[in-house]
N, C-alpha and C positions, 0 to 999 in steps of 0.2 A: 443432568441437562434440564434447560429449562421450559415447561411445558408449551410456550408460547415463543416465536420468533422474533424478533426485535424487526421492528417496519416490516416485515411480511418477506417475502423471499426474490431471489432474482437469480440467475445462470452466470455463474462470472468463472472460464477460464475451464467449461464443460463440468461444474459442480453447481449443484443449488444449495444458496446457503441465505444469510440471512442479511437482510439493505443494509441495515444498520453493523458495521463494522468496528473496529477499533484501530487507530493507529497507535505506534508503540515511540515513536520518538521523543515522547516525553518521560519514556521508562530507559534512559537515560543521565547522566550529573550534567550540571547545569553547563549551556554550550552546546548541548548534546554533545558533552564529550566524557569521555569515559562511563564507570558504573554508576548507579543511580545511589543518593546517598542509603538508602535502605531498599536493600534485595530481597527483604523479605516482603515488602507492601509492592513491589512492585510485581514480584511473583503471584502477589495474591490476587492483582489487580487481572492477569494475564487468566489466572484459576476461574476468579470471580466471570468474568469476560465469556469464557466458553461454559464454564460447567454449573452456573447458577443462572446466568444469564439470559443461554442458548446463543451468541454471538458464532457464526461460525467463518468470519472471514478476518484475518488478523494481518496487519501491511505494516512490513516493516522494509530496511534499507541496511544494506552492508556500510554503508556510511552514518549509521545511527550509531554513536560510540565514537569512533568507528566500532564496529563489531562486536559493541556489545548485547545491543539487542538481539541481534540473531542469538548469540550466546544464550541469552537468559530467555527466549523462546524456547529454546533445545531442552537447556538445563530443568525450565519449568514442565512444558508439552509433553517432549519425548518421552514413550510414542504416541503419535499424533492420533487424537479419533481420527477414524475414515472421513469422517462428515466437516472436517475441520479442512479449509485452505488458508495456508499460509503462503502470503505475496510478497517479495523482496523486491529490491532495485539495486542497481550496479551501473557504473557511471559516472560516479563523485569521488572524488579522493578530499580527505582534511588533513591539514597541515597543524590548526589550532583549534582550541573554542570558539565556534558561530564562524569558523572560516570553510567555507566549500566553492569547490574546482571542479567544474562539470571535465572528465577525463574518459574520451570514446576511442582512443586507439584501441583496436581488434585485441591484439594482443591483451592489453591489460582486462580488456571484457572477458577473454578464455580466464584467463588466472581470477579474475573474481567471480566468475562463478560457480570455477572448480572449490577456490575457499567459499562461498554461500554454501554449495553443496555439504562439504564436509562440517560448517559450522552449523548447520541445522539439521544437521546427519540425516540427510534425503538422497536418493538415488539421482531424483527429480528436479527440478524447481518448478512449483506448477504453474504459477505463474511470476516471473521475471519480470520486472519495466525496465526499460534505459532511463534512470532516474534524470540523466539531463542531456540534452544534444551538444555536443559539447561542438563550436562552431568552426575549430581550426581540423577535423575533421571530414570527409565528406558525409553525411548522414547513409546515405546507402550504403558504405563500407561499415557505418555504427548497427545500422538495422541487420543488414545482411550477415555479419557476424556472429547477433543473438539468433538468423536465420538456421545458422550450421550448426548452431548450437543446440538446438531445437532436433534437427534432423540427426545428429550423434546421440538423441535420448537426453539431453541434460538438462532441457527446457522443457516442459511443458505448452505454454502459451506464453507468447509474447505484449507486454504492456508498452506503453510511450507515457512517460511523466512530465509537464509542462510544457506543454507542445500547441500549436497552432493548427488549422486545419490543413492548408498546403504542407508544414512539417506528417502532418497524419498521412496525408495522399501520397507525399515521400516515401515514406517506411512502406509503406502499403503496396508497392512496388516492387517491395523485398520479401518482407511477409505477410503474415496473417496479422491486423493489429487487435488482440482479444480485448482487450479495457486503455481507456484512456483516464489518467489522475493529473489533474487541475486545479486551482484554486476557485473556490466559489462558496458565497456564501451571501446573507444579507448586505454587508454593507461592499460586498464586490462583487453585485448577483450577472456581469456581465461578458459572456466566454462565446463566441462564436461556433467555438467547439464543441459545445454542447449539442445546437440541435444538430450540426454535420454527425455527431454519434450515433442520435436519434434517429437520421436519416439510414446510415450505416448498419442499424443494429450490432450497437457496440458500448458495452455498457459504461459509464463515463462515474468515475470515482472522484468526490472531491475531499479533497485536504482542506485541512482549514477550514472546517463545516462553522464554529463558532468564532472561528476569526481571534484566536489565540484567544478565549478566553472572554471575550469584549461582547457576546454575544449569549441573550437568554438563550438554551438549550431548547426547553417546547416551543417556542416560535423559530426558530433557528433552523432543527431539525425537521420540526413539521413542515416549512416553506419547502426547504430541499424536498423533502419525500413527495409532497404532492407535487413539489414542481414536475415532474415526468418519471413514468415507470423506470426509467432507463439508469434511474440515478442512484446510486447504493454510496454515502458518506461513510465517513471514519475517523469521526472525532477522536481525541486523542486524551489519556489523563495520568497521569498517578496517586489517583486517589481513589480506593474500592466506592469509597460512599459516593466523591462525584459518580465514578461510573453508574451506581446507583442511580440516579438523580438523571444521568443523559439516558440509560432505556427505562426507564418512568418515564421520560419524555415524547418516546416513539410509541407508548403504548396504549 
């Protein structure tokens, strides 16, 4: 583990772990669909991440693949350090490459996160998002489902992922909302949601920290981090040396 914490630490989902996170959708074949052409850099990238790193927050989706990232988190991790969370979503179904379908019937949410559960071989999910509000839905039947799911043991904490503030105050009526994941970054530095988290105390995760790529890392990262305590990113790579290169940049 690495002596030092990557952007310094924050409480996400009643664990302290470290701002700087990792997302895994790139450790995925192109589309995000299917396996990554090399499983072995991209294991190293997941290795490198926690155990050289010290990275201990790692966000992935049952719709990465589909299913393979959960897969090659399991295959890599398992068993998890204590100190390590891993964060999924459930919510999106794919058909093809770079196609997704925000999908919130109850039902299909119980059956995917009975499959997250077993594909990352956890009792738990500690912390869970409804990757998308899917709108032919009502949102209260989407939330309140990951609600029951919570209270049967198989949740943890509940996340909302691309969501607006009235969509937050929705769920919030259901349950407890632990983190909210948004897109934010330099050149789309503009989320209403943000300060309503800030106000909330509710730590707010952004995706797309360098904006696919388009974006220097030390200014990129650094603007997020100083922007407000509240904010823990999770850039994304398949590459050990980028990763390299993004916590050299928080540090």
């Amino acid at each position: 583990m690495s002596a030092t914490t990557p952007g310094g630490l924050i409480t996400i989902a009643g664990k302290q772990v470290s701002r700087l996170g990792l997302g895994t959708m790139r450790l995925t074949g192109p589309g995000t669909w299917g396996w990554p052409e090399d499983r072995a850099t991209a294991g190293q990238v997941l290795r490198d991440a926690v155990h050289v790193h010290g990275i201990t927050h790692i966000d992935t989706a049952d719709a990465y693949g589909p299913h393979t990232a959960e897969s090659l988190i399991r295959a890599t991790m398992h068993p998890y350090p204590p100190e390590l969370l891993v964060a999924t979503k459930v919510g999106m179904v794919r058909a093809a490459p770079d196609v997704w379908r925000p999908f919130g019937h109850p039902e299909y949410l119980r059956t995917a996160v009975d499959a997250s559960l077993s594909r990352l071989k956890v009792e738990r999910l500690e912390l869970c998002y409804l990757h998308r509000v899917d709108p032919t839905v009502p949102l209260e039947d989407q939330a309140g489902e990951l609600g029951a799911l919570q209270l049967a043991g198989k949740i943890g904490h509940i996340g909302m992922s691309k969501v607006g503030v009235e969509q937050i105050r929705a769920a919030g009526k259901e349950i407890t909302v632990a983190a909210v994941q948004n897109c934010l970054n330099r050149a789309e530095p503009d989320d209403p949601a943000l300060d309503y988290c800030a106000r909330m105390g509710i730590p707010y995760i952004p995706y797309r920290p360098l904006n696919a790529g388009a974006l220097p890392a030390p200014a990129a990262l650094t603007w997020l981090l100083d922007l407000a305590p509240h904010i823990a990113p999770i850039p994304g790579t398949s590459s050990p040396g980028h990763l390299r290169a993004i916590v050299r940049a928080v540090q």
